[in-house]
C-alpha positions as CSV (number, residue, x, y, z in Angstrom):
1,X,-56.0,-122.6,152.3
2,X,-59.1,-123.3,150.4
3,X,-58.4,-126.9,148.3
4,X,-59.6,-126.5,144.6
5,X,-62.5,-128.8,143.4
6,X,-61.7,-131.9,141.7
7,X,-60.9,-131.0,137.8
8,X,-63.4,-133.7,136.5
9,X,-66.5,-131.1,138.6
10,X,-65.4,-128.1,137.7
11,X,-67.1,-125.7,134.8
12,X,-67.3,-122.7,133.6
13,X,-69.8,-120.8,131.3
14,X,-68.7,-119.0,128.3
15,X,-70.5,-116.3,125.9
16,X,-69.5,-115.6,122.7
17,X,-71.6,-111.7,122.4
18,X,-71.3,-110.5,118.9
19,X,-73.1,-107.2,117.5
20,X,-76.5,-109.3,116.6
21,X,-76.2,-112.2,118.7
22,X,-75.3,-114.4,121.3
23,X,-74.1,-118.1,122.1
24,X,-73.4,-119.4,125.4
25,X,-71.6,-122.8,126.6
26,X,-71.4,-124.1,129.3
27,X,-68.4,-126.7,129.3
28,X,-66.5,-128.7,131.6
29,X,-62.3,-129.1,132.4
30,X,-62.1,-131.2,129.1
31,X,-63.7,-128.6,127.4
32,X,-66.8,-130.7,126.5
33,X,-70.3,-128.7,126.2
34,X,-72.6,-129.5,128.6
35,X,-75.4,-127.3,127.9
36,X,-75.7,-124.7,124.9
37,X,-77.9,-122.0,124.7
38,X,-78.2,-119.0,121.3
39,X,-80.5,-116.0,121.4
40,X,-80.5,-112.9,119.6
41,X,-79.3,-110.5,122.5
42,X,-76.4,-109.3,120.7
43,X,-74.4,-105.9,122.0
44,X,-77.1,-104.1,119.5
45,X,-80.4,-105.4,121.6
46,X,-78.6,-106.0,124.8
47,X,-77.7,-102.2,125.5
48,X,-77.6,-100.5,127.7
49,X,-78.3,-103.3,130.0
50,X,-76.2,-105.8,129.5
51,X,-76.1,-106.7,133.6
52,X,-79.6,-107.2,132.8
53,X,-79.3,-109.0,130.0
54,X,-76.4,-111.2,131.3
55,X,-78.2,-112.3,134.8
56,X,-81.3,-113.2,132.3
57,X,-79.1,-115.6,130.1
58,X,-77.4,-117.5,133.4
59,X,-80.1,-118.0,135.3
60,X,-82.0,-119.8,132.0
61,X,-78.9,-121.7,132.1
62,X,-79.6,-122.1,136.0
63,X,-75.0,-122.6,136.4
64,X,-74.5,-122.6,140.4
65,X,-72.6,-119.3,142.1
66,X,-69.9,-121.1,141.9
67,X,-69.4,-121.5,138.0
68,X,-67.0,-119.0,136.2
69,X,-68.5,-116.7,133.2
70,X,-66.0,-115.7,130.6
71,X,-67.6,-113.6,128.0
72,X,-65.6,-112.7,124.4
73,X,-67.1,-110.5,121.2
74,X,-68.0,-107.2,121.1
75,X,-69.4,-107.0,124.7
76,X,-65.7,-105.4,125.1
77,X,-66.2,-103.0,122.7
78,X,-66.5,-99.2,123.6
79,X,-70.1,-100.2,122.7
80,X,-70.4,-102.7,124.8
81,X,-71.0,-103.6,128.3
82,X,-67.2,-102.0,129.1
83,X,-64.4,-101.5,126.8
84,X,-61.5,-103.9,127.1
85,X,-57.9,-102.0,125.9
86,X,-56.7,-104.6,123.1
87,X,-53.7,-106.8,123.5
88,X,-51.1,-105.6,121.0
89,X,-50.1,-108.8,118.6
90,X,-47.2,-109.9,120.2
91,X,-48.3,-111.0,123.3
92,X,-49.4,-114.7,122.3
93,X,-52.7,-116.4,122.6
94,X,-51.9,-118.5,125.4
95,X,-51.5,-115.5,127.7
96,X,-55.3,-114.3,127.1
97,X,-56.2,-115.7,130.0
98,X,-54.1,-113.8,131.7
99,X,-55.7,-110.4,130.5
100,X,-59.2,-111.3,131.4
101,X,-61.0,-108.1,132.9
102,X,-63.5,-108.2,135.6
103,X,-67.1,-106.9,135.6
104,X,-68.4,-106.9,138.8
105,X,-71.5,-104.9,138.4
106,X,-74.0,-105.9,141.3
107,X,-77.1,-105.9,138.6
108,X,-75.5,-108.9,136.8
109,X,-75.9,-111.1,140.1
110,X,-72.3,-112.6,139.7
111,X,-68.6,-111.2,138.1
112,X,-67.8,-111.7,134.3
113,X,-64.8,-111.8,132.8
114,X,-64.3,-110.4,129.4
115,X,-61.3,-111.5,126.9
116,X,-59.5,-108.9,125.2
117,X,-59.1,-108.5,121.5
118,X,-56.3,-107.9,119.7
119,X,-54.4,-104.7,117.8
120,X,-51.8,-104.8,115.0
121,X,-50.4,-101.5,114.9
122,X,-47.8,-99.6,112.3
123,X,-48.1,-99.4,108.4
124,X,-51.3,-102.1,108.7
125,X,-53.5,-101.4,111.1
126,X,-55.8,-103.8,112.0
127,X,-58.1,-105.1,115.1
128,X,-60.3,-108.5,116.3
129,X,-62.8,-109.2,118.8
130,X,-63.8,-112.5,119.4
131,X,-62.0,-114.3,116.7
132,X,-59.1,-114.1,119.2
133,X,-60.8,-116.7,121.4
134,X,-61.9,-119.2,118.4
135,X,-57.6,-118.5,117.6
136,X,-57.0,-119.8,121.1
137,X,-58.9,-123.3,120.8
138,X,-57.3,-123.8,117.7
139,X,-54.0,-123.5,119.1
140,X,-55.4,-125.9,122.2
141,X,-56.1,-128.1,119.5
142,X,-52.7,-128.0,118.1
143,X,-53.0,-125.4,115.3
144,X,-50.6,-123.2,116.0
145,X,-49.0,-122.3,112.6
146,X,-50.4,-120.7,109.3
147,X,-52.9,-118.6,108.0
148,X,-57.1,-118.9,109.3
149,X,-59.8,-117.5,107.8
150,X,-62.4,-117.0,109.7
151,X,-65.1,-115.7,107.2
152,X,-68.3,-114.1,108.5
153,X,-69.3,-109.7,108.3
154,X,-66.1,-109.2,108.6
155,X,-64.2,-111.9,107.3
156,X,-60.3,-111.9,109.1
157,X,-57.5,-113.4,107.6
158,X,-55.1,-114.5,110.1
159,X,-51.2,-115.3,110.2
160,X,-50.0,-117.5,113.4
161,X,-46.6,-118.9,113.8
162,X,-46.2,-120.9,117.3
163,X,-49.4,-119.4,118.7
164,X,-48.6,-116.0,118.3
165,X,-49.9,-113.4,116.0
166,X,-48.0,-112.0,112.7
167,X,-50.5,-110.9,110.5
168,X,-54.3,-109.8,110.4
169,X,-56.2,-108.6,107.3
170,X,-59.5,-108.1,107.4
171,X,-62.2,-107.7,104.8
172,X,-65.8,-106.8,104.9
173,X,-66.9,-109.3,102.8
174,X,-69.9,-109.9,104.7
175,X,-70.7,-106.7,104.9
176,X,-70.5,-105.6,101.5
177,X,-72.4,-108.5,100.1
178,X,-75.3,-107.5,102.7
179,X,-75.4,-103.9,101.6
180,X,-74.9,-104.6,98.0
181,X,-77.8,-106.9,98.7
182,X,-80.4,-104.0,99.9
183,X,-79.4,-101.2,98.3
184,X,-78.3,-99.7,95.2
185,X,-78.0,-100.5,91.9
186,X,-77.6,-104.3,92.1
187,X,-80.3,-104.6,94.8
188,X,-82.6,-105.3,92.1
189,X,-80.1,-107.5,90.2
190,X,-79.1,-110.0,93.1
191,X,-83.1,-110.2,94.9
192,X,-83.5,-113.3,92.7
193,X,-80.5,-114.9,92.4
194,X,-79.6,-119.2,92.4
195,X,-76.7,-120.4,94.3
196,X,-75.1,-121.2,91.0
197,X,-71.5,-122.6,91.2
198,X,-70.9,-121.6,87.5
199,X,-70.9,-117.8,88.5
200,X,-69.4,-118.1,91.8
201,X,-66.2,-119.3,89.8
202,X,-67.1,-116.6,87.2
203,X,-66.8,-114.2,89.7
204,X,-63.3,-115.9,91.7
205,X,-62.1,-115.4,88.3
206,X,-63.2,-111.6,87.6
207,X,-61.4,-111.4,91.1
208,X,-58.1,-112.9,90.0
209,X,-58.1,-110.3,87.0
210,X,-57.2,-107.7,89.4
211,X,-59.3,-105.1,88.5
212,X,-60.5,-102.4,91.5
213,X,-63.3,-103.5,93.5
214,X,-66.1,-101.2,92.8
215,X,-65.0,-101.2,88.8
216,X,-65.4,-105.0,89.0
217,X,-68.7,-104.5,91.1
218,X,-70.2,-102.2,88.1
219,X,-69.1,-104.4,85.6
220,X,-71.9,-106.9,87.4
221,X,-74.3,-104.4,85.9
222,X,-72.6,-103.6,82.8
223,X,-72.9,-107.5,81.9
224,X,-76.4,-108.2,82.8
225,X,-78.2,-104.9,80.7
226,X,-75.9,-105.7,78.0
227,X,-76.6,-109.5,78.1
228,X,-73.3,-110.9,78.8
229,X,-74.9,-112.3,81.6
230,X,-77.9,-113.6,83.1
231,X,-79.4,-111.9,86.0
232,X,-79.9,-114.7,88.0
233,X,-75.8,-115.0,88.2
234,X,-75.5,-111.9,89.8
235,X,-75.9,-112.8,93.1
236,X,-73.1,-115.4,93.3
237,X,-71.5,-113.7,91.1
238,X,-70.9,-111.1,93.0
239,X,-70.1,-113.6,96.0
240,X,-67.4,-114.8,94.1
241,X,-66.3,-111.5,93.5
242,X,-65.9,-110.3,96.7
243,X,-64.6,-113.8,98.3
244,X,-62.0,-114.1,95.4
245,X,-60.5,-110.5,96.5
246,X,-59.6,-111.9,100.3
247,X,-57.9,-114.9,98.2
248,X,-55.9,-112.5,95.6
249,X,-55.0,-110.7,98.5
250,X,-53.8,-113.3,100.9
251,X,-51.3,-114.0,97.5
252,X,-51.2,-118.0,98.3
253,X,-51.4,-118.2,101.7
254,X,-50.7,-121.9,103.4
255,X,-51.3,-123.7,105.0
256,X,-54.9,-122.4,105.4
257,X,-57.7,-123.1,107.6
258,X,-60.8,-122.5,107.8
259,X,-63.0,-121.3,110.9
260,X,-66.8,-121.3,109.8
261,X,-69.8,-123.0,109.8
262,X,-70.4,-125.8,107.2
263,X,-71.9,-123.6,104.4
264,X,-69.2,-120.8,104.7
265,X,-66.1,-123.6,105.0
266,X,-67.3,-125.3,102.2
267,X,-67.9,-122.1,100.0
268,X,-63.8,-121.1,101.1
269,X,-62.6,-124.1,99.9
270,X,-64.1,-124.1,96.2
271,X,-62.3,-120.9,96.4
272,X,-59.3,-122.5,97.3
273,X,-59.4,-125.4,95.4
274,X,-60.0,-122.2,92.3
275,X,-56.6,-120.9,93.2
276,X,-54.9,-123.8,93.9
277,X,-55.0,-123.8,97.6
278,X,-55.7,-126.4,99.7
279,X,-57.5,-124.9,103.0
280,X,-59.1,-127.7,105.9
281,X,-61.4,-126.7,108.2
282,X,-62.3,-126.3,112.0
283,X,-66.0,-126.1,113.6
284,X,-66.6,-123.2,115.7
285,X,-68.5,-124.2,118.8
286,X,-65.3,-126.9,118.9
287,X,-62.9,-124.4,118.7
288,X,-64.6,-122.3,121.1
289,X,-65.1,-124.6,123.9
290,X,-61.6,-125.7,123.5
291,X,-60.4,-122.0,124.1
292,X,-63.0,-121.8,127.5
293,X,-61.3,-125.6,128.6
294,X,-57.6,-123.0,128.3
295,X,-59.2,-120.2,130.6
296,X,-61.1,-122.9,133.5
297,X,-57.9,-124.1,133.5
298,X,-56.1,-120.9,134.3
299,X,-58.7,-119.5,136.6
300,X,-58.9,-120.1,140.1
301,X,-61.0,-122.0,141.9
């Protein structure tokens, strides 16, 4: 019988492969990076080659034969490299890496291993891929109750109790501002708007008033041609706007925390703070490479 290598040597290289880009990690047992590396080969520009694609982003990272490559996002999509059937919400996140499925395409040089995402089925339907993984370091890291938000395109509001799923909601916050952004009649409106805190709370407020969405999203017109309010607010107004509506929804989740990059943590929690919420917060690439430390661990050697 083979013996495994000593925990201290082993590693194992994992990608987070979203729809526009890509991060990979390379960590060790501890779950401390060793070696980082981000491109812009998302599932988009990575198609229909991703064995191509994947053999061009390890050997940059030049990781022996012997290292493990565990790959999460939407590379598991039915756009991606090979769909991944979705783990259905009550199977908790400690058993992901027990549901890693195997790629062994001889273009790609080596075997990958792509995570699952998740389902919630019934009266709310809802699905995740990727965020599952960033779910599973925080659990490693001993979050394994309350509500996460995990803001980005599609922001996902998250309900864990002792590591297992209860509740997602998602909202396509990101999305919405982007496209609101470009096109339409508030293009012009929010092309030259300041980061102005005053509006973003003018907007969390709008929010709390309840009115429906694309009423309240006029009514950022409406005030600007009839000079209720500047133009220049209209940008984070509308920022408020839409990130106020995953609050009123959520109805006073806690406790609450906060997966997101600096910018986007701190943005959640004026929110927060606006509706009397206390949320902390969690960095991603820790998160992350505390999940890929949970599937080394489980993989054999």
């Amino acid at each position: 019988m083979d013996t495994p290598a000593p925990t201290s040597s082993r590693r194992l290289l994992g990608i987070d492969w979203g729809t526009s880009n890509r991060r990979a990690y390379l960590v060790d047992a501890a779950g401390s990076c060793r070696a980082e590396r981000a491109d812009d080969q998302g599932m988009l520009a990575a198609r229909p080659d991703f064995a191509g694609s994947f053999a061009q982003l390890v050997a940059a990272l030049d990781v022996g034969p012997d290292v493990p490559v565990v790959a999460s996002g939407m590379v598991g999509s039915a756009q991606g490299w090979r769909e991944v059937p979705y783990l259905d919400i009550d199977e908790p996140l400690d058993a992901l890496p027990d549901h890693l499925v195997c790629i062994d395409d001889p273009r790609a040089g080596r075997p990958c291993l792509i995570v699952p995402g998740y389902a919630q089925r019934g009266d709310h339907v809802d699905v995740m891929r990727g965020e599952e993984t960033q779910l599973l370091g925080a659990v490693a890291l001993g979050r394994r109750d309350g509500w996460f938000v995990l803001p980005g395109t599609h922001s996902k509001w998250v309900r864990l109790q002792d590591g297992v799923i209860r509740r997602i909601a998602t909202f396509m916050t990101g999305e919405l501002f982007a496209t609101l952004s470009a096109h339409g009649t508030l293009a012009p409106l929010m092309a030259g708007g300041l980061d102005d805190d005053g509006a973003f709370v003018a907007g969390l407020d709008e929010a709390r008033r309840g009115a429906p969405l694309s009423n309240a999203l006029f009514g950022v017109r409406a005030r600007v041609v009839a000079g209720a309010m500047p133009a220049a607010w209209a940008r984070p107004f509308v920022s408020g706007l839409l990130v106020g509506a995953e609050f009123v929804a959520a109805g006073g989740a806690a406790p609450l925390t906060c997966i997101g990059s600096p910018a986007l943590q701190e943005r959640y929690a004026r929110a927060a703070g606006y509706y009397g919420m206390t949320l902390s917060g969690l960095d991603p690439d820790r998160v992350y490479c505390a999940a890929l430390a949970r599937f080394l661990d489980r993989i054999p050697t």
